[in-house]
C-alpha positions as CSV (number, residue, x, y, z in Angstrom):
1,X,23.2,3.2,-2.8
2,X,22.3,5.8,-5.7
3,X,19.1,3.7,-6.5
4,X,18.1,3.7,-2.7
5,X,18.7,7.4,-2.7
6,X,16.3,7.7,-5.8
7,X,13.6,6.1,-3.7
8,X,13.7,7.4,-0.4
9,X,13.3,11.2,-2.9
10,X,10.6,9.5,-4.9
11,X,9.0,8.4,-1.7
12,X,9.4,12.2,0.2
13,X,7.9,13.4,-3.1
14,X,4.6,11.3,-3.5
15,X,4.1,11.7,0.8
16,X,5.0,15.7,0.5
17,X,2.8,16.5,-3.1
18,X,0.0,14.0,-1.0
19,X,0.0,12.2,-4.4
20,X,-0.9,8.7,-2.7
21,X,-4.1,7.8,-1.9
22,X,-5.3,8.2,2.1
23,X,-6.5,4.4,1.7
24,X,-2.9,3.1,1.0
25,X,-1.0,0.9,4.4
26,X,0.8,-1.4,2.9
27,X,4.5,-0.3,2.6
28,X,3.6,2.9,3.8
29,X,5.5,4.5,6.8
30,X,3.9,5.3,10.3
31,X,0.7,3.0,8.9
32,X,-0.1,-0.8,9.8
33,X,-2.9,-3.3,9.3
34,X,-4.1,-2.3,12.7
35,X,-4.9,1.4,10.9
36,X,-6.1,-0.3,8.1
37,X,-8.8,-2.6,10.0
38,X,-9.4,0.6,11.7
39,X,-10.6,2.1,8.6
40,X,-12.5,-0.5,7.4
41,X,-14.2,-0.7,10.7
42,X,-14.9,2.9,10.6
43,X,-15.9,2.8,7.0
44,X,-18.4,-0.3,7.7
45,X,-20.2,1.9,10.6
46,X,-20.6,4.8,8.5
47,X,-22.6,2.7,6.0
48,X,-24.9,1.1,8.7
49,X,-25.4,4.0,10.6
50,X,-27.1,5.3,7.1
51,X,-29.0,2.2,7.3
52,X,-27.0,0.8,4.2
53,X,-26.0,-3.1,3.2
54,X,-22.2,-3.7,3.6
55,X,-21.0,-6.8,1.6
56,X,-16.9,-7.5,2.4
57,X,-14.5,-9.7,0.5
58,X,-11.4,-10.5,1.9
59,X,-8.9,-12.5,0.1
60,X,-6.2,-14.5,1.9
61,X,-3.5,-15.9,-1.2
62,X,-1.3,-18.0,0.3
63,X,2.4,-16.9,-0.4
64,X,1.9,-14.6,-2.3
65,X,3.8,-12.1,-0.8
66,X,6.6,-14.2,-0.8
67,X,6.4,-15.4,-4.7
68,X,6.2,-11.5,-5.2
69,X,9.8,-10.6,-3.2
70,X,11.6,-13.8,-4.7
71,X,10.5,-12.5,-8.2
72,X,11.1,-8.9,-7.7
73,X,14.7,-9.9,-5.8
74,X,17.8,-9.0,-7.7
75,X,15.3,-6.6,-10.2
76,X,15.3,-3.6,-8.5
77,X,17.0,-2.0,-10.9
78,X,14.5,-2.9,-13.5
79,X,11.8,-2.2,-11.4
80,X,13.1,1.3,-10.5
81,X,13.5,2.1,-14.0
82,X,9.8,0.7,-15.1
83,X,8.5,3.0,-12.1
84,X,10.5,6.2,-13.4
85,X,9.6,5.5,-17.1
């Protein structure tokens, strides 16, 4: 309970001092991958419109999310502490 209420004051924080960057959708509130398509949609006319080259990677690895929450599962905690140190 205490170490959710830590991170929902971190969160307001960083979203209120507008200390993350615009860019950021995952695990961000009121964003999705549609918005972040969007922007890369938007970002890729801009260039071409100037008459620029776009060259885009994307990278797909499989599970990884998943590996990621079974590691981090049962380390919040730690984690929490890492982040505030």
């Amino acid at each position: 309970m205490l170490e959710k209420l830590l991170i929902n004051r971190i969160m307001h924080f960083l979203y209120s001092s507008d200390l993350l960057n615009q860019n950021q959708f995952g695990f961000t509130p009121q964003k999705s991958t549609t918005d972040a398509a969007m922007a890369v949609k938007d970002f890729i006319d801009e260039v071409l419109t100037k008459g620029q080259i776009v060259a885009l990677v994307s990278l797909d690895v499989k599970g990884a999310f998943d590996v990621a929450a079974s590691y981090f599962k049962g380390n919040e905690r730690y984690l929490l502490s890492q982040k505030l140190i």
